[in-house]
Structures are given as structure tokens and as C-alpha cells.
N, C-alpha and C positions, 0 to 999 in steps of 0.2 A: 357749555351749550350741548344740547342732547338733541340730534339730528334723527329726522323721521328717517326711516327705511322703511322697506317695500316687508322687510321681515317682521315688522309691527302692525301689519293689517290684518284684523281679523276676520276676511272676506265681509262684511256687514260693512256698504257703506256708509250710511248713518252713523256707526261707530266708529268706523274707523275717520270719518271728518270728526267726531267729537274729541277722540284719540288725541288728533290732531292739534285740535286748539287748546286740549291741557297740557299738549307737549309749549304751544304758541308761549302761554300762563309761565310756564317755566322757566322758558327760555327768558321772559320778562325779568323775573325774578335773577338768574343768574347776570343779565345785562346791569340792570342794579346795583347787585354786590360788587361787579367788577369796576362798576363804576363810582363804587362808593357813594351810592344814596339810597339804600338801605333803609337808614333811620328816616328818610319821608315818605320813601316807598311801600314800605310796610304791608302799611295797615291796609293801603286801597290794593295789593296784589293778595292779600291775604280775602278781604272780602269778595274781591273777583272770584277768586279761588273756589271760596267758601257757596259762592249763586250759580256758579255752573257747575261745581262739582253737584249740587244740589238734584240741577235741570238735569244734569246727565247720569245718576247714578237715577232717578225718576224713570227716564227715558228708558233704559239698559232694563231696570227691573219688569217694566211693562212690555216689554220687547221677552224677557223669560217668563213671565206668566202668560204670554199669548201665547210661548209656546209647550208651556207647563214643565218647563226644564226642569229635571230633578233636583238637580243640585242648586235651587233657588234660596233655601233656608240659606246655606254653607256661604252664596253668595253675596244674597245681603245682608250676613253679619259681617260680612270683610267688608261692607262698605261702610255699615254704622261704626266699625273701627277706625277707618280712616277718617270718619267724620269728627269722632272723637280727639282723633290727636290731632286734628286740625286746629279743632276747640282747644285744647293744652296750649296747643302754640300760640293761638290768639292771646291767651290768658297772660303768658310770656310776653308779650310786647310793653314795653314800658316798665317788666320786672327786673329784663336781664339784660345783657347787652344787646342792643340791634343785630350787629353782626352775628355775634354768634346765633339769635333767634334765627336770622336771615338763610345759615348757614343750615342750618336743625331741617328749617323747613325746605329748604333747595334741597337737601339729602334725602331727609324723610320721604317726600312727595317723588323725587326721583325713582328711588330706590321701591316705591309701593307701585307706582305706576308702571315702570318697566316689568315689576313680575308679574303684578294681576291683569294686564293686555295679554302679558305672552303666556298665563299660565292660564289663572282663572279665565279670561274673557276668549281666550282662544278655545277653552271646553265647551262654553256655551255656544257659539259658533259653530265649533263643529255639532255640536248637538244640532242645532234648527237647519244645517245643509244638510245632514241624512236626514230630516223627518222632512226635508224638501221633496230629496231624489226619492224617498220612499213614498212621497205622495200624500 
């Protein structure tokens, strides 16, 4: 289970509730596996996945074009990446084992989520607080 902290907010509260309920998503997902229903949980935590990450990487981008962040190219190819092996994984349901897909995508999505909050999405953050205080 991957528990919010106060160290995952990237002052934008908008983002940081969106933050929030992909961490919710996952935790879904790991509740599952432990639970061993996986092979029915799949596919609808997978498409959950798949229409909010949609709504929220939409969201986030129109959120750095208002404010014309530089690094907007850089950030939404990390997002059409993630979207991509999203898609892989989908592809993977009914090829490979449940579990292990289960497992691929609990990790994957973990391990993508925790750095681009605390890396990428914490730059563009600070980027739009100075062009606040700067006015």
C-alpha cells in the first residue's frame, strides 16, 4: 500500500487531490493482489486507470500551457509514455499470467508515479509559484 504524505504535494491543490486518487487507483490494485482477485479485477482497475489518467494528464497539461511552462514538450512525452505502457499492459491481460500482469502494473505505475509527482510535477509547480509571486 502506498500512503499519501505531506511530502507528495505539489502545492497545486487540484493536483495534488488528483495525486491523490491515483495514489486511491492503486492502492485498489494492490488491495486485489493481496487479496487474490486480480484475474477479475484486472481489466475494470486497468480501465479506471486508463479515464482518469486520461482526465488528469488533460487537466495538468492545460494547467502548463496557461502557464506556458517551458518544459511542457519534455512533459507531455513522459505522459504519452506512461500512456503507452499502460496500453502494453492492457495488451498483456488474458496473454500472461494475471498475477504477474497485476504485479507489472502495481510496480510500473508505482514506481512512475512516485518520481514524476516528486520530480517532473514538482518543477512545474514551482515553475507557476514564482510566475505567481513574480506577478
Amino acid at each position: 500500500m502506498l500512503a499519501w504524505e505531506g511530502g507528495y504535494k505539489i502545492g497545486h491543490e487540484e493536483m495534488d487531490a488528483e495525486h491523490l486518487f491515483l495514489f486511491a487507483l492503486l492502492n485498489q490494485l494492490d488491495i486485489n493482489i493481496q487479496e487474490h482477485r486480480e484475474a477479475e479485477c484486472l481489466r475494470d482497475v486497468l480501465n479506471a486507470l486508463r479515464a482518469y489518467i486520461d482526465y488528469h494528464f488533460a487537466h495538468e497539461e492545460l494547467l502548463m500551457k496557461a502557464w506556458d511552462y517551458p518544459a511542457f514538450d519534455a512533459h507531455e512525452a513522459m505522459h504519452q509514455g506512461f500512456v503507452a505502457e499502460i496500453g502494453r499492459l492492457r495488451a498483456e491481460v488474458g496473454e500472461h499470467d494475471m498475477t504477474e500482469t497485476a504485479l507489472k502494473l502495481r510496480d510500473f505505475v508505482r514506481s512512475w508515479l512516485l518520481g514524476h509527482i516528486l520530480e517532473a510535477d514538482a518543477e512545474y509547480a514551482a515553475f507557476i509559484a514564482f510566475k505567481t509571486r513574480r506577478g
